[in-house]
N, C-alpha and C positions, 0 to 999 in steps of 0.2 A: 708375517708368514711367507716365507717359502715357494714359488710355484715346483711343480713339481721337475721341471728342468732344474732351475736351478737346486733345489735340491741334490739332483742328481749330480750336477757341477760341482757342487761342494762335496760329498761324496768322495770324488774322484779326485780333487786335487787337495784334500787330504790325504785321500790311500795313497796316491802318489808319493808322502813323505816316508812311508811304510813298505812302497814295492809294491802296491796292492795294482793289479794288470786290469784295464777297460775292459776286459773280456771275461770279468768275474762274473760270477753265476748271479748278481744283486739283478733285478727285477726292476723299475721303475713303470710299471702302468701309466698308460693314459686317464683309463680311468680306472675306478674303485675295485671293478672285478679282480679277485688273488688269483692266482696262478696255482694250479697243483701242485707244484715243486718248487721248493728253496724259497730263499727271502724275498719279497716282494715290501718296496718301500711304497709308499704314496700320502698324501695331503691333500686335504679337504678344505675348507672353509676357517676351520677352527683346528685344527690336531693335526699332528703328523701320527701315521703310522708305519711301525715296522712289524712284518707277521715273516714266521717263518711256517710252509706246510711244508709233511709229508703225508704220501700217500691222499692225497685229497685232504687233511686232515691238519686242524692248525694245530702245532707245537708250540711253539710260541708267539703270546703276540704286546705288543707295549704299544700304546696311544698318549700322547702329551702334546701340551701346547707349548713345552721347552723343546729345541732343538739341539740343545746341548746334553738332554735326555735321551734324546732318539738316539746321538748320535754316539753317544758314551755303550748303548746296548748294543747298536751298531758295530763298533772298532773292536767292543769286547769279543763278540762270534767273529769280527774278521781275522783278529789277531792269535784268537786261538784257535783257528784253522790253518792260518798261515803258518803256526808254529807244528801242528801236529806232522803238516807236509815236510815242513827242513826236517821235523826227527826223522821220519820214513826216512827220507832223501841221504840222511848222513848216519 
């Protein structure tokens, strides 16, 4: 299991392979408390979590003890944001 830096390390130098910028809205807490907005990752003992809110309000949320799970749900919201942007952009 993952700390949660690390975590966030892998994270980022996979987006890296994609363009994905350090300064994306992904969340990494210290600890467990979400965040009102946007994706917030973290890991516990046992599970990674990825949750995304709005409005105070989870949207979605995915818990596993694969990281190749987490991070499959992960790349899918990154990529299909990244892509809605290039459409706007062009």
């Amino acid at each position: 299991m993952l700390t949660p830096t690390e975590m966030r390390d892998k994270v980022y130098e996979l987006g890296q392979r994609i363009g994905l910028d350090k300064d994306s809205n992904l969340l990494f807490p210290e600890d467990e408390n979400l965040h009102g907005e946007g994706a917030s990752i973290h890991v516990n003992d046992t599970l990674y979590h990825y949750t995304i809110m709005e409005r105070g309000k989870v949207v979605k949320e995915y818990e596993s003890k694969d990281l190749d799970e987490i991070l499959f749900q992960l790349f899918y919201d990154i990529t299909f944001d990244m892509a809605c942007k290039y459409e706007l952009e062009h």
